[in-house]
DOKOL-247519 format. One record per residue (C-alpha): x, y, z; residue number from 1. Coordinates in pm, 1 decimal, always signed. Example, Ala and Ser with C-alpha at 12.3 -4.5 7.8 and 13.67 -1.06 7.14 Angstrom:
2
rec px: +1230.0 | py: -450.0 | pz: +780.0 | num: 1 $
rec px: +1367.0 | py: -106.0 | pz: +714.0 | num: 2 $
END
This chain:
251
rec px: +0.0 | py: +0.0 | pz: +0.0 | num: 1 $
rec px: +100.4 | py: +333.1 | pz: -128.9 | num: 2 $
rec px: +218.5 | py: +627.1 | pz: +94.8 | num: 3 $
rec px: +6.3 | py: +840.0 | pz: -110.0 | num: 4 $
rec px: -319.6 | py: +578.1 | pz: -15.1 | num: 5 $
rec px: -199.8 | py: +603.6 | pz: +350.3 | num: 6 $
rec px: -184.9 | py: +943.6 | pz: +407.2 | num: 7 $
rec px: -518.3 | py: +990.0 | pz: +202.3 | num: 8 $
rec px: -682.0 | py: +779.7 | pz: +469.6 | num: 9 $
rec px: -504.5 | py: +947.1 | pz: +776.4 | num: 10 $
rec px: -645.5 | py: +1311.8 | pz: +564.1 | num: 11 $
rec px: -1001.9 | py: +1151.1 | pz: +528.6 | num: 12 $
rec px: -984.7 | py: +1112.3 | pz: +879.0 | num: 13 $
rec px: -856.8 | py: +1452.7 | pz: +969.7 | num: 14 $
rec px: -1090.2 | py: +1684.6 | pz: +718.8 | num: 15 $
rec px: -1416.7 | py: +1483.9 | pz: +861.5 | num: 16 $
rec px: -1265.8 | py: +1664.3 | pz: +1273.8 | num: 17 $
rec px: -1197.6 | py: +1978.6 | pz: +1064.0 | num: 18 $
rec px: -1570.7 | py: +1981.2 | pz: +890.7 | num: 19 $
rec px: -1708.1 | py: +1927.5 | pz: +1202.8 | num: 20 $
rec px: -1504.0 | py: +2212.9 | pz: +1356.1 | num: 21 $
rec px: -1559.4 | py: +2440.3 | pz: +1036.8 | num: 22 $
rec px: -1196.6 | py: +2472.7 | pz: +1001.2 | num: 23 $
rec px: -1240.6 | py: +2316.5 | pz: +590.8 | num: 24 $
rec px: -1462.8 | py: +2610.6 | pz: +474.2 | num: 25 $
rec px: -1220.0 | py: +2862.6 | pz: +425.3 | num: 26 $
rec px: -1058.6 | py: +2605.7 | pz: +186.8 | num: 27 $
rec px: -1373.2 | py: +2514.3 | pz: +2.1 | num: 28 $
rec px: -1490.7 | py: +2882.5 | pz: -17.7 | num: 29 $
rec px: -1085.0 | py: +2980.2 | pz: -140.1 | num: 30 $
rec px: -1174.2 | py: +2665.2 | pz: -421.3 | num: 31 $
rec px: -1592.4 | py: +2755.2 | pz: -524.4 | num: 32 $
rec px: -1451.1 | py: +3117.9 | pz: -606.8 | num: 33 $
rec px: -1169.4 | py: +2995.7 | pz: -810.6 | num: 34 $
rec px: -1392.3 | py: +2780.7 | pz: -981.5 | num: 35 $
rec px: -1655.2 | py: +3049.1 | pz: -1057.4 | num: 36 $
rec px: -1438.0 | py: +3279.6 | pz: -1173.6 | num: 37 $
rec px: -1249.2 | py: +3049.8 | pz: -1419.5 | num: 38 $
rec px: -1588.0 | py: +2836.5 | pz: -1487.0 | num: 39 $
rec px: -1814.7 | py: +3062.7 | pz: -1437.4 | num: 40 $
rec px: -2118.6 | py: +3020.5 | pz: -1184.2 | num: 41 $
rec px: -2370.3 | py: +2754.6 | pz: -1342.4 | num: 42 $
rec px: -2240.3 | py: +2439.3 | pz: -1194.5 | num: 43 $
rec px: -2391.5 | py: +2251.5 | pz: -1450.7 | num: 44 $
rec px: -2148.3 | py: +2369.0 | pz: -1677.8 | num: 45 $
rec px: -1904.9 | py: +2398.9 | pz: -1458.8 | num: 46 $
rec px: -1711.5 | py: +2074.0 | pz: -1344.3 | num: 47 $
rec px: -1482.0 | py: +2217.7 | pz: -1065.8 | num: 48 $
rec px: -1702.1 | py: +2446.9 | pz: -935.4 | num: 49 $
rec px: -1977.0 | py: +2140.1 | pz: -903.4 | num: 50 $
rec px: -1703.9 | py: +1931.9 | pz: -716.1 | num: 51 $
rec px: -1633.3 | py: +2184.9 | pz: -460.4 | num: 52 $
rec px: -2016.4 | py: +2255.0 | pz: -419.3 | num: 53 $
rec px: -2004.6 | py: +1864.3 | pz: -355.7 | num: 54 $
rec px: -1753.0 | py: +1916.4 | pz: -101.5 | num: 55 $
rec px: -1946.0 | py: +2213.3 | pz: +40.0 | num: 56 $
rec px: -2235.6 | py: +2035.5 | pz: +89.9 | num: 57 $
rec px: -2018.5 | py: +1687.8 | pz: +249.3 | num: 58 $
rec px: -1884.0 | py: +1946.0 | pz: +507.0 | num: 59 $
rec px: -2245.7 | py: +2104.3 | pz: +609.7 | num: 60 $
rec px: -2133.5 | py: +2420.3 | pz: +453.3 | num: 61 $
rec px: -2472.3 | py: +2644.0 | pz: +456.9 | num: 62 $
rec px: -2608.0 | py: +2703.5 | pz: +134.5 | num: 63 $
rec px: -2598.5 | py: +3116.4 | pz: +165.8 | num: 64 $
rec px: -2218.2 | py: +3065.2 | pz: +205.0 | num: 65 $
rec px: -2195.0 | py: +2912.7 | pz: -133.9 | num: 66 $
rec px: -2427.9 | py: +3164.2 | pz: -343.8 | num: 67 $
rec px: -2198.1 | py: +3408.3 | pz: -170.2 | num: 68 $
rec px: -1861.4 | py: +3270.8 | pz: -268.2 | num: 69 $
rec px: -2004.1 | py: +3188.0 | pz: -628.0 | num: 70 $
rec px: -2091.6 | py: +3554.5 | pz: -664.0 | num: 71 $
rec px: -1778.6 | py: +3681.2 | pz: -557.5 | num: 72 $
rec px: -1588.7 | py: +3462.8 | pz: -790.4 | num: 73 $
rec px: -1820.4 | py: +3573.8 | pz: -1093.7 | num: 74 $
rec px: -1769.8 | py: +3956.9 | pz: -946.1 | num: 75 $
rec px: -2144.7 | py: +3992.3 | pz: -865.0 | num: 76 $
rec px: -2026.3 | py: +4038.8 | pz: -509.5 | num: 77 $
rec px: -1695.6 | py: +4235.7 | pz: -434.6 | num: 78 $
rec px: -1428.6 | py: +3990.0 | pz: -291.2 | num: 79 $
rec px: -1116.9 | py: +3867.1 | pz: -273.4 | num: 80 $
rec px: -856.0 | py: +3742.9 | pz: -575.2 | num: 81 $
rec px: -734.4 | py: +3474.1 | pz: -557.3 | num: 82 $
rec px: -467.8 | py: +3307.7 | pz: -800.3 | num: 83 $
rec px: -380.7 | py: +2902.3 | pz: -798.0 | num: 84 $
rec px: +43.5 | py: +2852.6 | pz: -731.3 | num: 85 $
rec px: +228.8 | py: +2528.5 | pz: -692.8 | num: 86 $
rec px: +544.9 | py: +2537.0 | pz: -516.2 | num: 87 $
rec px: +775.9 | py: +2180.4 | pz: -526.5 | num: 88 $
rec px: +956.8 | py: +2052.3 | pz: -266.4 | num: 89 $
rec px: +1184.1 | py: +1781.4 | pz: -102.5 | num: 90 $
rec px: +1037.6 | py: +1647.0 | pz: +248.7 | num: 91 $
rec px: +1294.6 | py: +1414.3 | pz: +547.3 | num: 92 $
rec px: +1433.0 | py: +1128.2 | pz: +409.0 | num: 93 $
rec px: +1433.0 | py: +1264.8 | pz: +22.5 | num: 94 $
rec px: +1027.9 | py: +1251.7 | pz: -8.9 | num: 95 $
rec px: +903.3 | py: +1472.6 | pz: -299.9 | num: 96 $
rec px: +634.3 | py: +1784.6 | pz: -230.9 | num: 97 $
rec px: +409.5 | py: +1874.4 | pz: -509.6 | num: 98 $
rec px: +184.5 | py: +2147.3 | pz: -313.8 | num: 99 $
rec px: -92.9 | py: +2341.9 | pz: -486.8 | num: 100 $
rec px: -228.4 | py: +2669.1 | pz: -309.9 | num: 101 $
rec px: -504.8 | py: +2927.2 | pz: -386.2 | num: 102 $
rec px: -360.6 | py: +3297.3 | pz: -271.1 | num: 103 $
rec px: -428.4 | py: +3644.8 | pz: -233.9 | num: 104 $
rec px: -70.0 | py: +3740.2 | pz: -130.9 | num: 105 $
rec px: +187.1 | py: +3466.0 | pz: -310.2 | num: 106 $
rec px: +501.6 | py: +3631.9 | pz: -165.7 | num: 107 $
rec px: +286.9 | py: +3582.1 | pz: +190.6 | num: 108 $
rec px: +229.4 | py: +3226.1 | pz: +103.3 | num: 109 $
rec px: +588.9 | py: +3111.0 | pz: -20.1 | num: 110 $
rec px: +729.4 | py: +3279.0 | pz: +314.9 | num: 111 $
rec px: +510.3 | py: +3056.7 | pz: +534.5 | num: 112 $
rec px: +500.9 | py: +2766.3 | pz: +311.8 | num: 113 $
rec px: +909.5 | py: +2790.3 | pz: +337.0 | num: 114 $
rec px: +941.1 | py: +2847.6 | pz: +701.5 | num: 115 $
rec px: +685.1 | py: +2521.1 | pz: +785.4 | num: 116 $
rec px: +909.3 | py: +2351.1 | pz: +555.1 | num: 117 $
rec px: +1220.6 | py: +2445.9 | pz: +671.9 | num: 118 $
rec px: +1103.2 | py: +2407.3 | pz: +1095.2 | num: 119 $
rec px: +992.8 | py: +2013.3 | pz: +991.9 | num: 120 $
rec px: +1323.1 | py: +1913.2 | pz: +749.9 | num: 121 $
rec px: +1243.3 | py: +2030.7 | pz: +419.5 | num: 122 $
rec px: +1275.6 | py: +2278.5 | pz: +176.0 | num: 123 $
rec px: +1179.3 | py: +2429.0 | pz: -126.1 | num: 124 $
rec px: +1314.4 | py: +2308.7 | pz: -440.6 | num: 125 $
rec px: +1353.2 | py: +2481.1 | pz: -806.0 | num: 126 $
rec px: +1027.5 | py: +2441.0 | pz: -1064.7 | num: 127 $
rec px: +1030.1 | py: +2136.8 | pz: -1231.6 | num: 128 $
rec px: +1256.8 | py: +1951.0 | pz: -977.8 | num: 129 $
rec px: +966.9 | py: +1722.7 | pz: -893.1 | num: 130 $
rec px: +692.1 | py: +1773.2 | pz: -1108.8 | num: 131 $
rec px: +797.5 | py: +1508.5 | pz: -1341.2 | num: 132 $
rec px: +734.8 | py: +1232.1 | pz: -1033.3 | num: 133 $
rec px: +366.0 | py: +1294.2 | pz: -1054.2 | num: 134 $
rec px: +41.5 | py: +1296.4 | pz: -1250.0 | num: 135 $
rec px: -299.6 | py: +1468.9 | pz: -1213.4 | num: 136 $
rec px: -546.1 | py: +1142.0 | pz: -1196.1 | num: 137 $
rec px: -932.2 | py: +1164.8 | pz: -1085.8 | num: 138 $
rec px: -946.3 | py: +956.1 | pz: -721.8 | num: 139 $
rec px: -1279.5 | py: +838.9 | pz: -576.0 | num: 140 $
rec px: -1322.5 | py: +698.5 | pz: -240.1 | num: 141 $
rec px: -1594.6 | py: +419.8 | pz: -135.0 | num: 142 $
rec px: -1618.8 | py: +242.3 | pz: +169.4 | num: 143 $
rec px: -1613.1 | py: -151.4 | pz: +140.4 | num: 144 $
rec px: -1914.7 | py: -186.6 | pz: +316.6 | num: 145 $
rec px: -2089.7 | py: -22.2 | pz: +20.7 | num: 146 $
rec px: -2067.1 | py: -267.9 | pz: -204.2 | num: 147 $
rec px: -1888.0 | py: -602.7 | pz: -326.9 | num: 148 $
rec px: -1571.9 | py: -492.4 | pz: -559.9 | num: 149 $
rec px: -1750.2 | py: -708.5 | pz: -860.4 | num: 150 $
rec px: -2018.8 | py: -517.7 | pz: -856.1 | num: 151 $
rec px: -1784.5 | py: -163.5 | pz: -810.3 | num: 152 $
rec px: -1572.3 | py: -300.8 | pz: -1083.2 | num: 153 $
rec px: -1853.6 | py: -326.7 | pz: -1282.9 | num: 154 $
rec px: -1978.4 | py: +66.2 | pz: -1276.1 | num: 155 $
rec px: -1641.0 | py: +213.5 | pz: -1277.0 | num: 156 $
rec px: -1497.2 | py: +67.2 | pz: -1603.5 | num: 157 $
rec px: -1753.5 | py: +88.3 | pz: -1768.0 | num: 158 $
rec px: -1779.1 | py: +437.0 | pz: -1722.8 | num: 159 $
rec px: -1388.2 | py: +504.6 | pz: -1782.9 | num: 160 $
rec px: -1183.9 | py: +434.7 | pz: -1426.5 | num: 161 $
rec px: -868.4 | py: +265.0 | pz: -1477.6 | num: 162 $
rec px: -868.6 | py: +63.0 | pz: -1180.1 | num: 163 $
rec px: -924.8 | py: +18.7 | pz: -848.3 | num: 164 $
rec px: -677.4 | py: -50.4 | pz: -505.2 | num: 165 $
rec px: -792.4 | py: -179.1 | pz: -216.2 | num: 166 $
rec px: -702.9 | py: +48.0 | pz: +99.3 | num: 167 $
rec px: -755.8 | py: -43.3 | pz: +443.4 | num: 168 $
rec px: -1142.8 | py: -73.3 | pz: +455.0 | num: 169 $
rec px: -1190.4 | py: +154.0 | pz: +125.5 | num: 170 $
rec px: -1207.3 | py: +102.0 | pz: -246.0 | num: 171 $
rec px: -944.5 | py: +351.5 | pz: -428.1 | num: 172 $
rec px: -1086.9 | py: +420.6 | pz: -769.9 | num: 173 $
rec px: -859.0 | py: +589.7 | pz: -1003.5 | num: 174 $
rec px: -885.2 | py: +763.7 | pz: -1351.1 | num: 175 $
rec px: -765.6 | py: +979.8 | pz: -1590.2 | num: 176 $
rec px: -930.7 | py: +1346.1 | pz: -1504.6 | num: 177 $
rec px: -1155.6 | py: +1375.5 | pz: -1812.3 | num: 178 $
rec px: -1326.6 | py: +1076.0 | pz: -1682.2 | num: 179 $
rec px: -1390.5 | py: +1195.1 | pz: -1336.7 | num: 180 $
rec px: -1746.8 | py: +1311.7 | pz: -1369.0 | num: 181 $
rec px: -1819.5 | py: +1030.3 | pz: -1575.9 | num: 182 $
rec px: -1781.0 | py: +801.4 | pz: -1333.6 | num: 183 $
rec px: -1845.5 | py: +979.0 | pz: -1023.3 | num: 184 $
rec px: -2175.9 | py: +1061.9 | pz: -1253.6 | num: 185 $
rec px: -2189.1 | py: +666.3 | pz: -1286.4 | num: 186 $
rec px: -2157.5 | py: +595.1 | pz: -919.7 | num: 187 $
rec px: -2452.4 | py: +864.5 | pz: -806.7 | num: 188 $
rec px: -2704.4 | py: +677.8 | pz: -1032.7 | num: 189 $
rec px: -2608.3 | py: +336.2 | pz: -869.7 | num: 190 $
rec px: -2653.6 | py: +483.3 | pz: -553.4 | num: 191 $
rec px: -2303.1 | py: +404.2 | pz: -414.6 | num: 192 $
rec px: -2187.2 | py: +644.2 | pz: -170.0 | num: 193 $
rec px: -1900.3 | py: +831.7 | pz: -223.7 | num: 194 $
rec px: -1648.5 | py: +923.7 | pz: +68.3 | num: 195 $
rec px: -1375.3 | py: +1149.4 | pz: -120.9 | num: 196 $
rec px: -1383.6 | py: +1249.9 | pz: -477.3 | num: 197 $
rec px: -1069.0 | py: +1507.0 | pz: -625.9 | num: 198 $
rec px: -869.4 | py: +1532.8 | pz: -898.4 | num: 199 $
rec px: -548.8 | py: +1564.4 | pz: -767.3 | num: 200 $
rec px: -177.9 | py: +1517.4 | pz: -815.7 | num: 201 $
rec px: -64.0 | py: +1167.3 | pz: -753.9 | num: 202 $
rec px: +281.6 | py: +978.5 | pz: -755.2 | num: 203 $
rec px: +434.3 | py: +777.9 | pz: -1026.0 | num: 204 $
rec px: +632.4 | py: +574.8 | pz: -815.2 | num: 205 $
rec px: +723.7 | py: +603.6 | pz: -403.2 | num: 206 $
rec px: +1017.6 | py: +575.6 | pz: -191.0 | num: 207 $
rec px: +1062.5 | py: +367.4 | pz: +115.1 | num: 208 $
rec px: +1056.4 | py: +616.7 | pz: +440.5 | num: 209 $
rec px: +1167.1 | py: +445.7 | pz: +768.3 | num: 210 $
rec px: +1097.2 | py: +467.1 | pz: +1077.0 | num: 211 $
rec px: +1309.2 | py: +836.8 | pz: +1196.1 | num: 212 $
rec px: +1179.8 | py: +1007.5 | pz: +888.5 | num: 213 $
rec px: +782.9 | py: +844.6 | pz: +879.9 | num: 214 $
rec px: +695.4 | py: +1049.7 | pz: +1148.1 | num: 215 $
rec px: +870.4 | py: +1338.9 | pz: +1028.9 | num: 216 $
rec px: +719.4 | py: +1343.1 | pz: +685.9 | num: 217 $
rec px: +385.7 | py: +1251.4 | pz: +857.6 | num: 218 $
rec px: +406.1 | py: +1596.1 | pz: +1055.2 | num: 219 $
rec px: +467.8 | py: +1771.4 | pz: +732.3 | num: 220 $
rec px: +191.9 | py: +1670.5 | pz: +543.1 | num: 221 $
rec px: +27.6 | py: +1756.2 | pz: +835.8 | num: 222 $
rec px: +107.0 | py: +2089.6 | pz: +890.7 | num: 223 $
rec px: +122.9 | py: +2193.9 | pz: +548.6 | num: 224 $
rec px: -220.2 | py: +2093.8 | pz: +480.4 | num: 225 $
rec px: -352.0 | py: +2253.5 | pz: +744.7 | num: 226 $
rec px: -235.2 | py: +2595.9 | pz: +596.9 | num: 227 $
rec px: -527.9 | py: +2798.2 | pz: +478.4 | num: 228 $
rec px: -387.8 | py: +2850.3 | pz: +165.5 | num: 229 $
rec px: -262.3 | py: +2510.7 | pz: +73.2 | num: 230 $
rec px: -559.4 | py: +2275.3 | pz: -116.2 | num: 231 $
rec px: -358.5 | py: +1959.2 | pz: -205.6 | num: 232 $
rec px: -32.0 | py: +1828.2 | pz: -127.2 | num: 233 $
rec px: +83.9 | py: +1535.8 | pz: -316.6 | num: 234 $
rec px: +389.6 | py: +1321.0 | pz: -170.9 | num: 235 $
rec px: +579.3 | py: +996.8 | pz: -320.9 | num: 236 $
rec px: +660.8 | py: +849.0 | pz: +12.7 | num: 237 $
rec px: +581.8 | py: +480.2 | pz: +159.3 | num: 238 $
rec px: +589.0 | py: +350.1 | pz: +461.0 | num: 239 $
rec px: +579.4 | py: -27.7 | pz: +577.9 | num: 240 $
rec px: +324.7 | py: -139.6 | pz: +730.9 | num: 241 $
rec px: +464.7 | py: -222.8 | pz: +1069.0 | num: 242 $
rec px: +612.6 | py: +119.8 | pz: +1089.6 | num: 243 $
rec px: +239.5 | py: +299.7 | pz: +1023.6 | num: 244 $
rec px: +104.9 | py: +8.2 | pz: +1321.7 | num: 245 $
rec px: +353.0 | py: +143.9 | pz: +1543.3 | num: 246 $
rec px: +333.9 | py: +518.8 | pz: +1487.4 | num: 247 $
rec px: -42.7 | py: +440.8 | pz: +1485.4 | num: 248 $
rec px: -7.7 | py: +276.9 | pz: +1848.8 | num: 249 $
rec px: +203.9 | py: +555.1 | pz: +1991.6 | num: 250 $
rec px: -45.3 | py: +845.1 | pz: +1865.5 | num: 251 $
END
C-alpha cells in the first residue's frame, strides 16, 4: 500500500474533525470562487465548481455561504482574488512535495510555506525539480461496506476508471481526469456512496521512508495541509506497514 493511499486515509480522517469544527470552509470557499471565476457560476457547466459545491455540501457548509462565494468569484459580489500557485519541494528522508495553493498574497504564502518547511526538514526546491514524479489522476473513495468490488468493478470501467486498489477498509478508484465526472456521474445513479472524490496530483512511483523520517514526513503533510492557503499536497513516500502500526499505536 502506497504512501500516497496512507496518508489519504489518515487526511479523510482529519478533514471529517476539521468539517465538524468548520476549520475546511475557508478552503472550500478559497476553491468555489476559483472555480466560478475560471468556470463561471452555473455548476452545470461547470465541473470544478460542481465538485467543490459537492464538497461544500459533504462538510455542512450552509447554502448562503456558497451563493456568496459563487458571486464573488463571478464579481457579482466584491471579494477577494485569488490566483492558484504550486510550489515543489523535497520532504525528510528525500520525499518529494508537489503542493498546490489558492492565494491572495503569493510572496505571503511562499514565506510561510518555506518556514513550515524548513522548521519540519524540508525545503523548497527549483520548478520542475519534482513535477515530473507525478500525475494529475481523478481519485474516488468508497467504503467496502458499500458494495462487493464485482459489482464496483462493474460501474467504474464501464464508465472510464482505470482501476481500483484496495485500501484499508476503502475502495481507491482511479482515472484519468476527463473521466472523473463520468464516473463519479456513474456511481450517483447506482446509488453508491461516495467518501472522497478530487482530482489531484498523484505519484508515479514512491520511496521507502523508515521509521526516523515516517513520522517526520507525517508531521509535514500535516502541517502543510492545514495551511489555509494550501488545497492539495501530493507526496511519493511509503511507509511499511509495521512502521504505520507502530506510529499508529504511539499516537
Amino acid at each position: 500500500m502506497s504512501g500516497h493511499s496512507k496518508w489519504a486515509t489518515i487526511r479523510r480522517k482529519k478533514s471529517a474533525l476539521d468539517a465538524k469544527r468548520g476549520k475546511i470552509f475557508t478552503k472550500i470557499i478559497k476553491e468555489i470562487q476559483v472555480a466560478a471565476k475560471i468556470g463561471g457560476g452555473d455548476e452545470s457547466a461547470n465541473p470544478r465548481l460542481r465538485t467543490a459545491i459537492q464538497a461544500a455540501k459533504e462538510a455542512n457548509m450552509p447554502a448562503i455561504n456558497i451563493e456568496r462565494a459563487i458571486k464573488k468569484g463571478t464579481g457579482e459580489l466584491e471579494g477577494v482574488n485569488y490566483e492558484e500557485v504550486s510550489y515543489e519541494a523535497y520532504g525528510p528522508g528525500g520525499v518529494a512535495l508537489f503542493i498546490e495553493a489558492l492565494t491572495d498574497n503569493k510572496n505571503r504564502t511562499v514565506s510561510e510555506i518555506r518556514h513550515l518547511l524548513t522548521r519540519h526538514g524540508g525545503n523548497l526546491a527549483s520548478s520542475g525539480s519534482v513535477a515530473w514524479m507525478f500525475s494529475r489522476k481523478g481519485i474516488i473513495v468508497i467504503e467496502q461496506k458499500a458494495c462487493s468490488e464485482d459489482d464496483l468493478l462493474s460501474v467504474v470501467i464501464d464508465a472510464g476508471a482505470n482501476d481500483i486498489k484496495v485500501v484499508e477498509d476503502e475502495y481507491e478508484v482511479n482515472m484519468e481526469p476527463a473521466a472523473f465526472e463520468t464516473v463519479r456521474t456513474a456511481l450517483v445513479e447506482k446509488g453508491i456512496p461516495i467518501l472522497d472524490a478530487r482530482i489531484q496530483m498523484v505519484p508515479q512511483n514512491v520511496v521507502a521512508v523508515n521509521e526516523q523520517h515516517a513520522p517526520k514526513i507525517l508531521n509535514l503533510m500535516e502541517v502543510l495541509e492545514d495551511h489555509d492557503d494550501i488545497q492539495n499536497v501530493a507526496a511519493n513516500f511509503d511507509i511499511d506497514d509495521q512502521i504505520m502500526t507502530k506510529l499508529q499505536g504511539n499516537a
